[in-house]
C-alpha positions, -999 to 999 in steps of 0.1 A, spaced: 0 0 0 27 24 15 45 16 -22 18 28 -44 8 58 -25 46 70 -31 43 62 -69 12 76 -70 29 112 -58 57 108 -75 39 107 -111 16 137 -100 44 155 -90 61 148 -122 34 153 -146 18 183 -127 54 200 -136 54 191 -173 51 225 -201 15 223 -217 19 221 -256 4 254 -274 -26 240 -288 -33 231 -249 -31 265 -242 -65 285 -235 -60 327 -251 -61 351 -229 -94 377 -231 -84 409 -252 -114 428 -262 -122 435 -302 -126 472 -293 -87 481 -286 -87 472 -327 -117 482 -340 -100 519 -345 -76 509 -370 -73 507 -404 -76 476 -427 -37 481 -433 -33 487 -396 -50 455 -387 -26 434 -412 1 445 -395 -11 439 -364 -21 406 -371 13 395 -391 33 407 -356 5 391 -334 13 356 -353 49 362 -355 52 366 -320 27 343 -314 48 313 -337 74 325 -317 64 316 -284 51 284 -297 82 271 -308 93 280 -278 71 262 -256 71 233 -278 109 233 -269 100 235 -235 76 205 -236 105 183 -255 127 193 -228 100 182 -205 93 149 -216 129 139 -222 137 149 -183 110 129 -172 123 100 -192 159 100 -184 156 119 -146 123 120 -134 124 155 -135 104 185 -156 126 209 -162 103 236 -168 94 231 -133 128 249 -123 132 268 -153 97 279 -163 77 277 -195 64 301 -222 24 293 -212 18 331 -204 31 345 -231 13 322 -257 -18 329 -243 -13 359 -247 -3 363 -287 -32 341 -288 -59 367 -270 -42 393 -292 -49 375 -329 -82 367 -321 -100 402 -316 -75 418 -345 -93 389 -369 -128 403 -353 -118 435 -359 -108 427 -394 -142 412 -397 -161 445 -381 -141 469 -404 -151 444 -432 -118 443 -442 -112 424 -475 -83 405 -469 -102 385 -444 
């Protein structure tokens, strides 16, 4: 009994540490409106930097959650756990490309 209670804590301890991959990732709420002012042109800017930095901090956390998986292997350890992860800041690119593509959509921007 006393055996499986300390692998039970050991794997949630482990995998509660692990990076999430980006497409695990919930956006964070940006409202439409801070866009809605801009131009059409504006918007595609906005939106090619919003996915730039947004595949940006994908990769990165996908590097993260390689890292993570390979520590768990060979050391039982995530490293991201120590090191931390790029979670915030993908949720955040993602909360910003959503309500520039509703503002594209508001403007009736062509290019949509």
């Amino acid at each position: 009994m006393f055996k499986i209670l300390i692998a039970s804590t050991l794997a949630l301890v482990i995998f509660s540490g692990c990076a999430n991959r980006p497409e695990g990732i919930t956006a964070q709420h940006v409202a439409h409106e801070k866009y809605t002012g801009l131009t059409c042109e504006g918007l595609v800017t906005q939106l090619v930097d919003a996915r730039h930095k947004l595949a940006e901090f994908s990769n990165k956390q996908d590097t993260k959650a390689n890292i993570d998986a390979g520590g768990v292997i060979l050391a039982l350890i995530p490293v991201s756990a120590f090191t931390g992860d790029y979670e915030s800041d993908v949720a955040q690119w993602k909360g910003e490309v959503q309500p520039i593509e509703t503002a594209q959509i508001i403007n009736k921007c062509k290019d949509v």
